[in-house]
C-alpha positions in Angstrom: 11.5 85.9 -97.8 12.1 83.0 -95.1 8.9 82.7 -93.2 6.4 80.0 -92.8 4.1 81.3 -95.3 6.8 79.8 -98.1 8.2 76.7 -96.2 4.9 74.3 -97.6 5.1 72.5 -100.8 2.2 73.2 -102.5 2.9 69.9 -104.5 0.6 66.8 -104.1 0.6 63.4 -105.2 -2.4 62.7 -107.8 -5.7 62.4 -106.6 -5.9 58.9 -106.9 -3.5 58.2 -104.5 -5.2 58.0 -100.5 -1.9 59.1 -99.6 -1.8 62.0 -101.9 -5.2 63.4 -100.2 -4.0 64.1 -96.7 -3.9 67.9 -96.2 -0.1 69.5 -97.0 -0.8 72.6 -95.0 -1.3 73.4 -90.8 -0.3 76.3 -89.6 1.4 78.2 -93.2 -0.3 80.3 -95.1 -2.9 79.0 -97.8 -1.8 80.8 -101.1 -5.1 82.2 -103.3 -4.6 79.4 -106.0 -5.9 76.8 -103.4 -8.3 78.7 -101.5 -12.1 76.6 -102.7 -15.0 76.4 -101.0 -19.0 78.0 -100.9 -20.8 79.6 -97.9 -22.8 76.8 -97.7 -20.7 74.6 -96.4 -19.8 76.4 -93.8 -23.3 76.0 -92.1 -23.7 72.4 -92.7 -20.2 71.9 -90.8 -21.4 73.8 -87.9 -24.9 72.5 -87.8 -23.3 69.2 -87.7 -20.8 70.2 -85.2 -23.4 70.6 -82.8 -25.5 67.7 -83.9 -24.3 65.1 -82.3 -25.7 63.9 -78.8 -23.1 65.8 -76.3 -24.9 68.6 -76.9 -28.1 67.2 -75.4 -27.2 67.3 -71.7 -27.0 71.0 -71.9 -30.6 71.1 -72.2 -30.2 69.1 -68.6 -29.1 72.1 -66.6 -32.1 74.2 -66.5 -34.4 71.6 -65.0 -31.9 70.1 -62.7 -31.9 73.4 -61.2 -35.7 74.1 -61.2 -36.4 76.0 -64.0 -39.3 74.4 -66.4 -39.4 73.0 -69.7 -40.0 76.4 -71.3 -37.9 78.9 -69.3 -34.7 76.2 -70.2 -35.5 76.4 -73.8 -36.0 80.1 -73.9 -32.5 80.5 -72.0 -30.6 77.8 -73.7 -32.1 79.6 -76.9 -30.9 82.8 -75.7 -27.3 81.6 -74.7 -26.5 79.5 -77.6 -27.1 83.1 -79.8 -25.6 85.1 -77.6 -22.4 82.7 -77.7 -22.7 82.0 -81.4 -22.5 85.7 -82.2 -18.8 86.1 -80.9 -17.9 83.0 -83.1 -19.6 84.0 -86.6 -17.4 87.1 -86.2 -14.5 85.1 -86.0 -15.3 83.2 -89.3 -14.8 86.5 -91.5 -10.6 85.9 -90.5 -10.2 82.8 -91.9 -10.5 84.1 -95.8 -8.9 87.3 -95.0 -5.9 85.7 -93.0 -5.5 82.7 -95.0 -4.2 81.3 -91.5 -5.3 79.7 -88.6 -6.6 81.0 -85.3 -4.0 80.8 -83.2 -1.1 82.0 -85.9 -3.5 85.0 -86.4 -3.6 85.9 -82.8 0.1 86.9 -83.0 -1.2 90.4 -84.1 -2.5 90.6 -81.2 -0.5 88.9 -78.1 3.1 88.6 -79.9 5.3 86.1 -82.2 5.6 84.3 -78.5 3.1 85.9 -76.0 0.2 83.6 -78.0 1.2 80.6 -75.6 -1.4 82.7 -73.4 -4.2 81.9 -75.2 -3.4 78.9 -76.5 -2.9 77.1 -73.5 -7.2 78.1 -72.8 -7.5 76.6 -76.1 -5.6 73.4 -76.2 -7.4 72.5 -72.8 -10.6 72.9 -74.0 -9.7 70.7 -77.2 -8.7 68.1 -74.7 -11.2 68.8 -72.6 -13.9 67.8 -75.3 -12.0 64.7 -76.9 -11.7 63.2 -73.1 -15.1 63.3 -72.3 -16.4 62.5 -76.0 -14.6 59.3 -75.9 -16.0 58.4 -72.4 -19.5 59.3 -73.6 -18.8 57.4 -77.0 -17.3 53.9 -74.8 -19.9 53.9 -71.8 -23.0 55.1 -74.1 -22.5 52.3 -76.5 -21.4 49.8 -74.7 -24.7 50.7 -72.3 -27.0 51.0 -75.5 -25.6 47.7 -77.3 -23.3 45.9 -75.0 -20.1 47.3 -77.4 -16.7 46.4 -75.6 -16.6 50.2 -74.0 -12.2 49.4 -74.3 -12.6 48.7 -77.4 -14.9 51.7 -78.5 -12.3 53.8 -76.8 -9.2 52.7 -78.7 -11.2 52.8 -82.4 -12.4 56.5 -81.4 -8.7 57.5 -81.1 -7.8 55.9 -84.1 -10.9 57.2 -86.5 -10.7 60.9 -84.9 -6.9 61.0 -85.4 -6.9 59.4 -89.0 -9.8 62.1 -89.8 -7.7 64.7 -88.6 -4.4 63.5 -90.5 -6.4 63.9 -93.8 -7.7 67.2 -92.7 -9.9 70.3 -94.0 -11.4 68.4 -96.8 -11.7 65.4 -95.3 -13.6 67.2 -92.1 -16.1 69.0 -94.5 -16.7 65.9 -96.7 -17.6 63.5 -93.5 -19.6 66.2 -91.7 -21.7 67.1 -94.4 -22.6 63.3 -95.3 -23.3 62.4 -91.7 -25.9 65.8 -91.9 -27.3 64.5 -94.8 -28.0 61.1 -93.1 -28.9 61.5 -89.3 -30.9 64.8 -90.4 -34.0 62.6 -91.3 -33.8 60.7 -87.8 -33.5 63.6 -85.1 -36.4 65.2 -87.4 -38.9 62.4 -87.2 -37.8 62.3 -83.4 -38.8 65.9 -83.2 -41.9 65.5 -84.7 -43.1 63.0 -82.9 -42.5 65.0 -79.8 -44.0 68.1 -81.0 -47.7 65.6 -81.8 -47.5 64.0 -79.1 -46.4 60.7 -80.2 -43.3 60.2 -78.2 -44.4 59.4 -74.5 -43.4 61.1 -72.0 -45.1 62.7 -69.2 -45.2 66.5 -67.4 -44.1 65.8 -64.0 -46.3 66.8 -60.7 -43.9 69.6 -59.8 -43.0 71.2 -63.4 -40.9 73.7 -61.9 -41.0 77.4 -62.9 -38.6 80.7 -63.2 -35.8 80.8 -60.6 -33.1 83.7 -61.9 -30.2 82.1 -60.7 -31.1 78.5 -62.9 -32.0 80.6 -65.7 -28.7 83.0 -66.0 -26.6 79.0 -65.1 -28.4 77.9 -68.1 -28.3 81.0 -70.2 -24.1 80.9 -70.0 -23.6 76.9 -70.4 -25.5 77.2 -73.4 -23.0 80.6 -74.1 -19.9 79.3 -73.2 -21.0 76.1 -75.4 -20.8 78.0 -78.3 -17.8 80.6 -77.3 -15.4 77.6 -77.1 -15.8 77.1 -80.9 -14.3 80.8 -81.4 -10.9 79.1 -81.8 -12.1 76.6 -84.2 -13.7 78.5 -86.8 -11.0 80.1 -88.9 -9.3 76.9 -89.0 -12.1 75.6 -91.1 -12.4 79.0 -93.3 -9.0 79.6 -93.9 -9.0 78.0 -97.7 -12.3 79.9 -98.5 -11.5 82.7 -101.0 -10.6 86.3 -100.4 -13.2 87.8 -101.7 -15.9 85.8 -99.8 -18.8 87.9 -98.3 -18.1 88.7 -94.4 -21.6 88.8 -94.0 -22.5 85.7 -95.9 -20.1 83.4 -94.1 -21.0 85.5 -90.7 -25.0 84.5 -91.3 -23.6 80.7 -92.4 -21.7 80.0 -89.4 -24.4 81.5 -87.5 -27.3 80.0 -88.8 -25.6 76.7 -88.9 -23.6 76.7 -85.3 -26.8 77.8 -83.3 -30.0 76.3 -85.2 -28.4 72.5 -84.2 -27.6 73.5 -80.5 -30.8 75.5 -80.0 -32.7 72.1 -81.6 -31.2 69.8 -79.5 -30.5 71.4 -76.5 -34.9 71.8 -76.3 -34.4 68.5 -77.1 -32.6 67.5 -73.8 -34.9 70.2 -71.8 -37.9 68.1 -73.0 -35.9 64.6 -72.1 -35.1 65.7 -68.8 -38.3 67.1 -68.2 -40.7 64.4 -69.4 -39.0 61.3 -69.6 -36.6 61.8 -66.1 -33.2 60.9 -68.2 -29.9 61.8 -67.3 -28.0 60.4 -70.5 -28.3 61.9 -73.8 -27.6 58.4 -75.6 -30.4 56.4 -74.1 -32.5 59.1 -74.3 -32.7 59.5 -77.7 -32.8 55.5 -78.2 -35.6 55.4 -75.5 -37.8 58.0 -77.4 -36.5 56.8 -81.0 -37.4 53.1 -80.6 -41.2 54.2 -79.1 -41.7 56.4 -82.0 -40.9 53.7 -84.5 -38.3 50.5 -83.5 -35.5 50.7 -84.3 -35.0 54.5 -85.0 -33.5 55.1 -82.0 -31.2 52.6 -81.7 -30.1 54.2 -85.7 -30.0 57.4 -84.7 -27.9 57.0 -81.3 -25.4 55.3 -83.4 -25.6 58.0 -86.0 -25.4 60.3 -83.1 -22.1 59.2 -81.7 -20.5 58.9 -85.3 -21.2 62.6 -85.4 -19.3 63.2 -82.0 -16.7 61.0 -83.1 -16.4 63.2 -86.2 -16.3 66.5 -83.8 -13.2 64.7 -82.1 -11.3 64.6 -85.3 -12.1 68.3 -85.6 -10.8 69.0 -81.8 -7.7 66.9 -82.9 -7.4 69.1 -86.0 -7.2 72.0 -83.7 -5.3 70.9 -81.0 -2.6 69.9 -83.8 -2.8 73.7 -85.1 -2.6 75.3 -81.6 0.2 72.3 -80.2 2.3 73.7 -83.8 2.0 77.4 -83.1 3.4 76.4 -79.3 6.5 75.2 -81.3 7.0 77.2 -83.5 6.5 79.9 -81.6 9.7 79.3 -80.2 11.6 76.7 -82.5 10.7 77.4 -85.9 9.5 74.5 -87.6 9.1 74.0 -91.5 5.3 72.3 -91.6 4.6 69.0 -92.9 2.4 66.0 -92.9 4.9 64.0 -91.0 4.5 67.4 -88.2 0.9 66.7 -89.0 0.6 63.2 -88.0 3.6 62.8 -85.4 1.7 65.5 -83.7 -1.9 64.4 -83.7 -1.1 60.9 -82.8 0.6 62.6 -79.5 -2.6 64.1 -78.5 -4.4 60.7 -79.7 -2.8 58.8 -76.9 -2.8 61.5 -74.3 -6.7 62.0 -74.5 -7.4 58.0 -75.0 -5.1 57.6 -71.8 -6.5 60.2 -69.7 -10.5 58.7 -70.9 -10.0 55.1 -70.0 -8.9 56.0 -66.9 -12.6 58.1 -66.3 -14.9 54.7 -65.6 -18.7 57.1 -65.2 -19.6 58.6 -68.4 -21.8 60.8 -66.3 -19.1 62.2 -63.9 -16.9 63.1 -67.4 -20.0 64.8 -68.6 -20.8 67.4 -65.2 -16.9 67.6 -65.1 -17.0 69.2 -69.3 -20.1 71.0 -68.4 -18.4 72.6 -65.5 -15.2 72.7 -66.9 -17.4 75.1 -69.9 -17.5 77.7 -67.3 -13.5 77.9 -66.8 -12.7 77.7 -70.8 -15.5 80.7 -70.6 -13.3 82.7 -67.9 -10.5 82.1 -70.0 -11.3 82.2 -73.7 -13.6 85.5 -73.2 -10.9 88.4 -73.0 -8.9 86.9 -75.6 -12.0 86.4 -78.3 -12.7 90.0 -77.0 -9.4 91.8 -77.7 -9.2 89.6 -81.0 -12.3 91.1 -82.7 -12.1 94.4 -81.0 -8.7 94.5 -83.2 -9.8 93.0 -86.4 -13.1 94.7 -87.2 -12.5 98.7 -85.0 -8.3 98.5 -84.2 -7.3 97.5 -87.8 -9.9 96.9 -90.1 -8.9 93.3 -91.2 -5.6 94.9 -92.7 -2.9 93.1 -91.3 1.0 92.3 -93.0 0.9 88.5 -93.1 4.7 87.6 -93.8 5.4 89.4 -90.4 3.5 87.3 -88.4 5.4 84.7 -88.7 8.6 86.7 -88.1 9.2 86.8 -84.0 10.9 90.4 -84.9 8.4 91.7 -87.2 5.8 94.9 -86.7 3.9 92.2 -84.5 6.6 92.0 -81.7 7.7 88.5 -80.0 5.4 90.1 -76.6 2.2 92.1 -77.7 2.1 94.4 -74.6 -1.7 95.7 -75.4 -3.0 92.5 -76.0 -1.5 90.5 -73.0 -2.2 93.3 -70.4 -5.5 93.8 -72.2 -6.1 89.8 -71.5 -4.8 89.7 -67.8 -6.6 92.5 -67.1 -10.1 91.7 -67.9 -9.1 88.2 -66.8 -8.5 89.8 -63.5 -11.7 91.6 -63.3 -13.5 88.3 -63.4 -12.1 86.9 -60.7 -14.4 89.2 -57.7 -17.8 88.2 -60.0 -16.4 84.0 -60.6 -18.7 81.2 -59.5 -16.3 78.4 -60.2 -18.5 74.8 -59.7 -16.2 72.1 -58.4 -13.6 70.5 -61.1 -11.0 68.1 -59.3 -12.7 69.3 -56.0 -11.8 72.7 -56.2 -14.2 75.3 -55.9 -14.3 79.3 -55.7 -17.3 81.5 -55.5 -16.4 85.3 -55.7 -17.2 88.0 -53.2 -19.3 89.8 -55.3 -21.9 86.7 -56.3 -21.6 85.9 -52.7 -23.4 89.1 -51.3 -24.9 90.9 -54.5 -26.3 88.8 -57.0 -27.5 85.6 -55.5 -24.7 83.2 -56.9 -25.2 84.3 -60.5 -21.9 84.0 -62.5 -21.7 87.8 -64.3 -18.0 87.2 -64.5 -17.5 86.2 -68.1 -19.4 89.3 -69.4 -17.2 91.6 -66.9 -14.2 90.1 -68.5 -15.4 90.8 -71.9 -16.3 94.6 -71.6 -13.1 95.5 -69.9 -10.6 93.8 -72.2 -12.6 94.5 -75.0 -12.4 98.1 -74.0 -8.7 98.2 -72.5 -7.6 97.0 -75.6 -9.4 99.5 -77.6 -8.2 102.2 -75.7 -4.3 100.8 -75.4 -4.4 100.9 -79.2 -4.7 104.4 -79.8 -1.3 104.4 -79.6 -0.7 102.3 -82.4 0.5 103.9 -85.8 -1.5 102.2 -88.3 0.0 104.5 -91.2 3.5 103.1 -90.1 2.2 99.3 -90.8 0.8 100.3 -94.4 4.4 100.0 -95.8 4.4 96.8 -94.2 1.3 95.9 -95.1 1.9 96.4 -98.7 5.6 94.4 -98.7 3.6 91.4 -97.2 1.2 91.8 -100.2 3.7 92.2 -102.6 5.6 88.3 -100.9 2.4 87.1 -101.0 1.5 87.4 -104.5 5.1 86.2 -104.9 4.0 82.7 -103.7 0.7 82.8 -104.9 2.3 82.5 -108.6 4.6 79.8 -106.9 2.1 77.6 -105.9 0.2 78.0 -109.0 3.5 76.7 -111.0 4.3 73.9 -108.6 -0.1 73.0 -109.4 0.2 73.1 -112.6 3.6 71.0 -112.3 1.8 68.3 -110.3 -1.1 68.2 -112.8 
């Protein structure tokens, strides 16, 4: 059987070697003898990929458009479930596939028609490292007079070398910079809640304006819906038989209690203490509770953002591979690994030095959030609608990685099903301006006062167009090739369990 799932070594240097501990695998298939991991972990990765200080200026959007301290919580709240829902589902793929996102997605759009989907993806990983390195330079080099070139170049290097080690190396970092900065946004928090942290209502506190509300309500959605890509990449070596719901509620729990924390937290900055920088405001508030716990926890704030950048590297490595091979195949490696992620390094550092306001790169993400929603919605729609009520989470492996297999090269259903719902955005779109262009749709413009319905439209129908372009599938056709691809893959499961015990 010549497909990716048997090109990787499973072979590794010993343990004691730093070398020896940089990730063999990208975009193959993880056999069942390597597959490790608990729930748990899951949530403290997402808690943590949330915790970090980018996430505070969505908690800015509500007020700057009127609404008051508590509507923006309440919709922020609201939004960050809402989004957070679509991605838990997607965290039940990574132990059934074995693979990651964007290899999966195949099934759906074709051996070659995934270029689709991941060019949405692969901007909104750039999209994220750009701005997190202009936060990261400008924020410190405000906060503690840091040489903001400098800052730039070492956040490359750390995010990229983090990503070169990989999915261990990710959980590992993530869950000891939880462990440590938990404490300090906690105490921060507290002091809020009793009054102890300044801060002032203003004269004119706002109140409920529908349009601010629904703007907050999807910036905090679309937040979380751009992780949908990510998540199977960091289940993919937890074991078959782990519980869908258990790693549904971790991801959850985890991805949405962090965001709905500190988003109130940038509601409540904006709001009582007038800031417009998630950095200085949590060193301003820190340092008044008790000097210098601010200043500790800004700086523990951007190391967590500048671990979130090596997980946007990871996955812009992953979805850049899949590109390739989805039309030269490639036999994976760390040298793919490295060569690759160093590549996206230097494009994203290049891109960020060249962005001087750390404020302008923020509005131009946050606004930028609404087009990765536009174009990341139908295809997180058509993916799920597939997994859990098309096929059930039975799927032949081997042949997705065969551009000839019962997957096709161009998945008709899922592409029209993608353009199509994309399509029926378009008349509901309220595009804010991103390089100076801007769009408003004809239906916002007369019916619903400039509220953006667009991203739910293009949910629904490709959701449903795909559902109802599959009822021409033949699923009892696949099960022969279901079982084949079961049959290869227990094949290289005892494979990789001689080439471990080999190495050991």
């Amino acid at each position: 059987m010549a497909t990716q799932a048997s090109t990787t070594t499973t072979a590794r240097e010993p343990d004691g070697a730093l070398l020896g501990q940089i990730e063999v695998h990208s975009i193959d298939w993880i056999p069942d003898p390597e597959r490790h991991g608990k729930v748990w972990q899951q949530t403290m990765l997402w808690f943590l990929g949330n915790f970090q200080y980018f996430t505070i200026p969505i908690g800015f959007v509500g007020p700057s458009l009127g609404l008051s301290l508590g509507w923006s919580i309440l919709a922020g709240t609201l939004g960050i479930g809402f989004g957070t829902l679509f991605m838990a589902f997607h965290a039940t793929q990574g132990p059934v596939f074995g693979l990651p996102q964007m290899i999966q997605t195949r099934a759906q759009l074709g051996y070659r028609g995934v270029v689709v989907a991941l060019f949405a993806v692969l901007f909104t990983y750039m999209a994220f490292n750009v701005a997190d390195q202009v936060l990261m330079s400008t924020g410190l080099h405000g906060a503690f007079g840091w040489n903001a070139n400098l800052v730039a170049a070492a956040t490359a290097v750390l995010a990229a070398l983090l990503a070169i080690f990989g999915y261990d190396w990710v959980h590992r970092v993530f869950r000891f910079l939880l462990v440590i900065s938990f404490p300090c946004y906690a105490i921060i928090s507290i002091a809020i809640l009793i009054g102890h942290a300044g801060g002032a209502a203003p004269h004119h506190s706002g109140g409920f304006v529908f349009a601010a509300f629904m703007a907050q309500f999807s910036v905090a959605a679309a937040y979380n819906i751009t992780y949908a890509p990510y998540v199977s990449d960091y289940s993919r070596y937890m074991p078959r038989q782990t519980s869908p719901r258990g790693i549904i509620t971790a991801v959850f729990f985890g991805a949405s209690g962090s965001a709905v924390w500190l988003i109130a937290l940038g509601a409540w900055l904006a709001t009582r203490l007038n800031v417009s920088d998630g950095l200085v405001g949590l060193q301003l508030v820190g340092d008044k509770v008790a000097a210098p716990l601010g200043s500790i926890t800004a700086v523990l704030s951007a190391t967590a953002l500048l671990a979130t950048m090596g997980m946007n590297a990871y996955g812009g490595m992953l979805t850049v591979l899949t590109g390739i091979d989805s039309f030269k195949k490639i036999k994976t490696s760390r040298a793919w690994r490295a060569i690759t992620i160093l590549g996206l390094a230097v494009l994203w550092y290049l891109i960020g030095i060249s962005i001087s306001n750390s404020t302008s790169a923020v509005l131009a993400v946050l606004d930028s959030l609404t087009l990765m929603l536009y174009l990341l919605v139908p295809w997180t729609a058509l993916n799920l609608v597939d997994f859990f009520f098309v096929r059930h989470g039975h799927y032949a492996i081997t042949d997705i990685f065969r551009p000839n297999g019962l997957y096709g090269a161009w998945g008709w259903r899922g592409l029209t099903a993608y353009f199509v719902g994309f399509a029926c955005e378009i008349p509901f779109m309220v595009l804010p301006s991103i390089g100076g262009f801007t769009f408003t749709g004809p239906i916002p413009a007369h019916l619903t006062n400039g509220v953006d319905y667009s991203w739910v439209v293009g949910l629904l129908v490709s959701g449903l167009v795909y559902l109802l372009l599959s009822r021409s599938l033949d699923l009892t056709a696949e099960q022969s090739a279901i079982e084949a691809s079961e049959r290869d893959l227990r094949a290289l499961d005892v494979a990789a369990e001689a080439a471990a015990d080999e190495a050991r």
